[in-house]
N, C-alpha and C positions, 0 to 999 in steps of 0.2 A: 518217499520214506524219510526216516530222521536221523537223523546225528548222534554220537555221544553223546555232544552236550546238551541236546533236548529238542532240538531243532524236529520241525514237523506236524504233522495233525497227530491231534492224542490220540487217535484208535490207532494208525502206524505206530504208534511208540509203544502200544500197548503189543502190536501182535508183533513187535521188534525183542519187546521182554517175553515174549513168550517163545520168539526163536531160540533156543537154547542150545548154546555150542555144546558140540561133542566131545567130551577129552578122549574117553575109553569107551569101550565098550557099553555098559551101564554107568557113566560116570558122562557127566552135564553141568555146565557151567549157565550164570543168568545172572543178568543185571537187577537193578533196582530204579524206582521211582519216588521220590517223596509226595506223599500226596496233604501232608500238614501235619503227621503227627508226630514227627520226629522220630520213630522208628520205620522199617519194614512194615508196609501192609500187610494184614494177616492171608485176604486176598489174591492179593500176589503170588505169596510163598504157594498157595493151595492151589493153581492156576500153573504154576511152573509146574510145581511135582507134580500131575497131573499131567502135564503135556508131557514129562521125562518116563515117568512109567508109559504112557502111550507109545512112544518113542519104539520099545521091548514089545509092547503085541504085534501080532499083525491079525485082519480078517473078524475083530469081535471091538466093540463100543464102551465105554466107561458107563456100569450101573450105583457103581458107589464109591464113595472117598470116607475115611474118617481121617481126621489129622489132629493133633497134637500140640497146641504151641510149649514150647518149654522154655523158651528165652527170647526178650527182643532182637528182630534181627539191628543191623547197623547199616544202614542206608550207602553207606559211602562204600560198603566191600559187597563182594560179588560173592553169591552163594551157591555152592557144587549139593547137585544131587544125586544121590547114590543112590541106584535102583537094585535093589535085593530081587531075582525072578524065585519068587518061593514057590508057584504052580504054575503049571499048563494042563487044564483037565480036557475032559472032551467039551464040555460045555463053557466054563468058567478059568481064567487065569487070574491070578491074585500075585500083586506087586506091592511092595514096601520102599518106599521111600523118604529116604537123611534127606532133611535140609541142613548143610553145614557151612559155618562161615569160622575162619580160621581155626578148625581143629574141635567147635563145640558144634553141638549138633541142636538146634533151633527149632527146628518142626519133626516132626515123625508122624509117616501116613502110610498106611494101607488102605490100596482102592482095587475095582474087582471089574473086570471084563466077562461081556457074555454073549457069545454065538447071538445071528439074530434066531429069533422063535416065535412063536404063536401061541398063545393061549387067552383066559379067559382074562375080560376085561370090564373095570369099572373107574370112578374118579370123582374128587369130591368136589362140588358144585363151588364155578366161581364166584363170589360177592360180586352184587350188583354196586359198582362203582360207575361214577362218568367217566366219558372214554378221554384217554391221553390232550386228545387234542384242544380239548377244551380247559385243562391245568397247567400252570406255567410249569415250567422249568424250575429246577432246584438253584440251578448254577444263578439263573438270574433275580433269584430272591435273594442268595448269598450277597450279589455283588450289590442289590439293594440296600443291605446292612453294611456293606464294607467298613467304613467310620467306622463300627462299634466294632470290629476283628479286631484286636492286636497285631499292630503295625508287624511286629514279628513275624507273623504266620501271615497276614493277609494277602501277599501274591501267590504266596502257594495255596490256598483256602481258594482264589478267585480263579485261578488256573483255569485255561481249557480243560476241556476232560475228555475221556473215552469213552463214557454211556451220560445218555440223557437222563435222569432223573426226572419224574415228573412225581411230587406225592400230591395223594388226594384229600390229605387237610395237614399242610405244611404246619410244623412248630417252631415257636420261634426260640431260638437257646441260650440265649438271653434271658429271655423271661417266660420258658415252659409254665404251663399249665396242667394240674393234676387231671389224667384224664384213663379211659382205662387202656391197659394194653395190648392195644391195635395199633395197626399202621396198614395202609393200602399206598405200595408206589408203582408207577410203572417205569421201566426203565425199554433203551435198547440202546446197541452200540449203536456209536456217532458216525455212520459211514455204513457200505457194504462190507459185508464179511468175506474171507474164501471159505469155501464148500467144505473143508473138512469137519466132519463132525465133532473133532477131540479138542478144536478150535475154540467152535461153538459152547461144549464144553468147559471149557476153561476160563471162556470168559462170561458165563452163569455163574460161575464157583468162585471167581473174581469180584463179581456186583453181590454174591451174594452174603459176601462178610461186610458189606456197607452199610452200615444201620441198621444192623439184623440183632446189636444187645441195645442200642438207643433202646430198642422196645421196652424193655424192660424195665427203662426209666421212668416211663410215661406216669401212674402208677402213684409216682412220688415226687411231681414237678421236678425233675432234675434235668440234666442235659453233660453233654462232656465237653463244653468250654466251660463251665463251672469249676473254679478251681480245686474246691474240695472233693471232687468228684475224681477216682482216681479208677479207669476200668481197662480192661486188656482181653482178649480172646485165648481162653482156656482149651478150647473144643471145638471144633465144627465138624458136621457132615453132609452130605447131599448125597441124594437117590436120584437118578435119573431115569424117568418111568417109559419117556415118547422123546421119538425125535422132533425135536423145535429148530429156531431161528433165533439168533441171540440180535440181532440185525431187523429181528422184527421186533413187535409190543410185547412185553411181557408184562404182566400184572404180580407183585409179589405181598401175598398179605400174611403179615406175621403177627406172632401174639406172642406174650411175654407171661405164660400160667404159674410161674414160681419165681420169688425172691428169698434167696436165706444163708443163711452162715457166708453173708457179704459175696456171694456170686448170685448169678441171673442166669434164666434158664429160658431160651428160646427157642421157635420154632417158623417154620414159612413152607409156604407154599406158592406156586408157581404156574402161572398158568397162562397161555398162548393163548388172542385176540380171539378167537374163536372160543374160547373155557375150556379147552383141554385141558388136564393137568399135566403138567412137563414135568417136574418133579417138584420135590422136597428138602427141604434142611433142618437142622437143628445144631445145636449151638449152647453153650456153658461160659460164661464170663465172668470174672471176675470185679468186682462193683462194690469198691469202700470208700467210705467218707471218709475225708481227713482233713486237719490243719495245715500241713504240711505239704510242700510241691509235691506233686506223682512221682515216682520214681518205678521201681524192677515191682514184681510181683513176691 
């Protein structure tokens, strides 16, 4: 396992931010990781709350998250999650969850547990893509550009990681090209996972704010090391439909169907080496050009 100060394999340090200390009863504390953007991954935050409402069930599985971003978090403070239990039905519990970092409240989610059950089923067909093993890696196309990253960011940009990225027609962000808004990547964690399912969970909901508004770039040759390019995660949600393996292949193909009044509108789908569909997400971002360095929303 790893260290405070970072020491470790990145999937340990991942499922080490995902341990989350107990203060009270519905009250959880959680560290942070910087993965280059100088704030709180959006991921993160939605991967924490997520395991803290878990935390409050017992006996039923996460079918959905919506969450909220309201403010950059601050990478350097620890942020307490506040589980509000607003139901326990026969079927269904429903959890609301503060993300707070000194006294302002950051993310806001409500996600929803459901008995297991049986009913009818169907799923929509996965794109035929080539399989994982014949695409390189994301990590090691980064560290082929390293030179053109900004000395600044570039050990954090080249960093180990916790999921493998592999996309199936890499762009380069530097010099994107207009193309339409697609994307097919496969990803899975770097390592075996433990068996818990809410785990699993969590870290789907973690990879799954990774590139999921780039889409919506595609579009209009832009990228987010472009410095006019100023974007932030307004929204996300996941449905989780079957039980997966986040530790296996996942296939995530997302599309970007509207741009307008400067936010971007996503959506993905997800789906286990065999075509299953595991679930789904969607997602609102924020997406303005300017002169000016990026700043707050």
């Amino acid at each position: 396992m790893s260290d405070e100060n970072g020491a470790g394999q990145p999937l340990d340090l991942l499922l080490r931010l995902l341990d989350l200390e107990r203060l009270e009863l519905n009250l959880f504390r959680g560290q942070n990781r910087d993965i280059g953007s100088g704030r709180v991954f959006g991921g993160q935050v939605l991967a924490q709350a997520l395991v803290a409402a878990g935390r409050t069930v017992e006996g039923r599985q996460a079918h959905s998250l919506h969450g909220y971003f309201m403010l950059p978090g601050d990478v350097s403070t620890p942020i307490v999650y506040q589980v509000d239990r607003i139901r326990d039905g026969r079927s269904f519990t429903t959890r609301r969850v503060l993300a707070i970092q000194e006294g302002r409240e950051i993310c806001s989610m409500l996600c929803s547990f459901h008995v297991e059950e049986q009913g009818i089923e169907h799923g929509a067909a996965m794109p035929h893509v080539p399989p994982p093993e014949e695409l390189p890696r994301e990590l090691d196309l980064v560290r082929a550009m390293a030179e053109r990253i900004p000395e600044s960011v570039r050990d954090v940009y080249t960093q180990d990681r916790p999921i493998d990225f592999r996309p199936v027609a890499p762009v380069d962000p530097f010099a994107p090209r207009v193309q339409p808004p697609l994307k097919h990547v496969w990803f899975r964690a770097e390592g075996t996972m433990p068996d818990e399912p809410i785990l699993h969970q969590a870290v789907l909901a973690y990879a799954s704010d990774y590139g999921l508004l780039g889409t919506a770039l595609l579009p209009h040759g832009l990228s987010f090391l472009m410095r006019r390019v100023q974007a932030a995660s307004l929204d996300h949600a996941v449905w989780f439909h079957r039980p997966f393996r986040v530790d296996d292949w996942l296939l995530y193909a997302t599309d970007a169907p509207a741009t307008a009044g400067a936010r971007g509108f996503t959506r993905g789908s997800l789906f286990t080496r065999d075509g299953t569909m595991a679930a789904s997400t969607a997602q609102e971002g924020l997406l303005r050009l300017t002169t000016k360095p990026a700043g707050g929303t």
